[in-house]
C-alpha positions as a Markdown table, in Angstrom:
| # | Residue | x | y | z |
|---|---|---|---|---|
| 1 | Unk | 0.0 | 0.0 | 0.0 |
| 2 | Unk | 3.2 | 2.4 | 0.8 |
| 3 | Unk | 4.7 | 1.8 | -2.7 |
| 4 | Unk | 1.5 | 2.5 | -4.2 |
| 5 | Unk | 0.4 | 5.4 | -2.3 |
| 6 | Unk | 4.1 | 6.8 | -3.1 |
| 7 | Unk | 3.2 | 5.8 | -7.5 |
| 8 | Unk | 0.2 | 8.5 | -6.3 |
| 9 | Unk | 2.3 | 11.1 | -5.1 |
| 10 | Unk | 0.5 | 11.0 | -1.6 |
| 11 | Unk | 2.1 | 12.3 | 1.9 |
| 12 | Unk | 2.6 | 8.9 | 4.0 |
| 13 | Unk | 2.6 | 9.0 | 7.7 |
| 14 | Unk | 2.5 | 6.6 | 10.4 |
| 15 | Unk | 1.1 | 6.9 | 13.3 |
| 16 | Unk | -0.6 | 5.2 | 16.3 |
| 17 | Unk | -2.8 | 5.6 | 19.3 |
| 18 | Unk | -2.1 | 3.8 | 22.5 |
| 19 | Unk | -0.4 | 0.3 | 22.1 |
| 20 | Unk | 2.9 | -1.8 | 23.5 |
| 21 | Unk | 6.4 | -0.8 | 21.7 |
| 22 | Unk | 5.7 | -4.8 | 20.3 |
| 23 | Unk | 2.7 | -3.0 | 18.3 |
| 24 | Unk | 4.8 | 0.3 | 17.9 |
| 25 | Unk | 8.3 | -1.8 | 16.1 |
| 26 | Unk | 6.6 | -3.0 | 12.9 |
| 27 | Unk | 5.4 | 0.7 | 12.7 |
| 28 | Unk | 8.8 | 2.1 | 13.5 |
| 29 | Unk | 10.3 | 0.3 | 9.9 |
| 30 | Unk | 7.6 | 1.5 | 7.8 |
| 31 | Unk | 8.5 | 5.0 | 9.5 |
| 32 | Unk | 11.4 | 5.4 | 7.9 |
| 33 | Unk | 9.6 | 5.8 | 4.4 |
| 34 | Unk | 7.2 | 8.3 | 5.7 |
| 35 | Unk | 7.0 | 12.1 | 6.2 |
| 36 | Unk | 5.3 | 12.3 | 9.6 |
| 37 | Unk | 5.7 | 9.8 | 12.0 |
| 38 | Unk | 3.6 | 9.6 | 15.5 |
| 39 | Unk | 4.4 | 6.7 | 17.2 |
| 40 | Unk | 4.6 | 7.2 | 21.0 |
| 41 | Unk | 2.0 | 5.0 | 22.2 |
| 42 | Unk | 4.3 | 3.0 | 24.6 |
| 43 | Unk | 4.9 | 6.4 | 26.7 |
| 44 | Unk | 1.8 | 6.8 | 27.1 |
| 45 | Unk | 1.1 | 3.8 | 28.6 |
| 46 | Unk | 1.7 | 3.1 | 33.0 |
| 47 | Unk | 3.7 | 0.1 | 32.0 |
| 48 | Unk | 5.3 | -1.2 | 28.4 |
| 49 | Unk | 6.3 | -4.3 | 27.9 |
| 50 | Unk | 10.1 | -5.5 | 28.8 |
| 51 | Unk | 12.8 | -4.5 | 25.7 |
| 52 | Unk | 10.5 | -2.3 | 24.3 |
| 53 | Unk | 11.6 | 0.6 | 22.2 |
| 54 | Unk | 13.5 | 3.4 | 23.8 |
| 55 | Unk | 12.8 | 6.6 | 23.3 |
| 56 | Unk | 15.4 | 9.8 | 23.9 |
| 57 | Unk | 13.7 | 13.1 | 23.2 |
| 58 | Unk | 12.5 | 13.0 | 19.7 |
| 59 | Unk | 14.1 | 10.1 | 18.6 |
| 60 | Unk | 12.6 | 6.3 | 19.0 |
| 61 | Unk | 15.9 | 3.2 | 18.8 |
| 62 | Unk | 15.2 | -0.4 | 17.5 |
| 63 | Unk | 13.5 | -2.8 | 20.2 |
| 64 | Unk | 15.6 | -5.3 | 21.5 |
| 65 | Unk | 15.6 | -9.0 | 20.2 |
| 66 | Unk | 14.0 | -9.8 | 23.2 |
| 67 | Unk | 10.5 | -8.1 | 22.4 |
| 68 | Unk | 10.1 | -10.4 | 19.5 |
| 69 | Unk | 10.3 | -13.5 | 22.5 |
């Protein structure tokens, strides 16, 4: 859907609501094709699950194998 909304010359983002950084790391490859990215649901959350993506200011890191179990 990302290749062909590009062909279209559409404005991709990716984004989320509230969900686990093991929702948020699929989202956080397809973000690197985009133009806005909004995925902070994890810090939103009282309590993410353990390895989850780390987040320093603006910037979100890779998960750790460990998320995947």
């Amino acid at each position: 859907m990302m290749a062909e909304a590009q062909r279209r010359n559409f404005t991709i983002m990716v984004g989320c609501m509230v969900a686990t950084s093991l929702a948020m790391a699929p989202a956080v490859i397809l973000a690197q094709n985009a133009s806005f990215v909004d995925l902070d649901g994890p810090l939103l959350l009282s309590k993410d699950r353990p390895g989850g993506l780390r987040y320093v200011d603006s910037l979100v890191y890779p998960p750790s194998p460990a998320l995947w179990g």
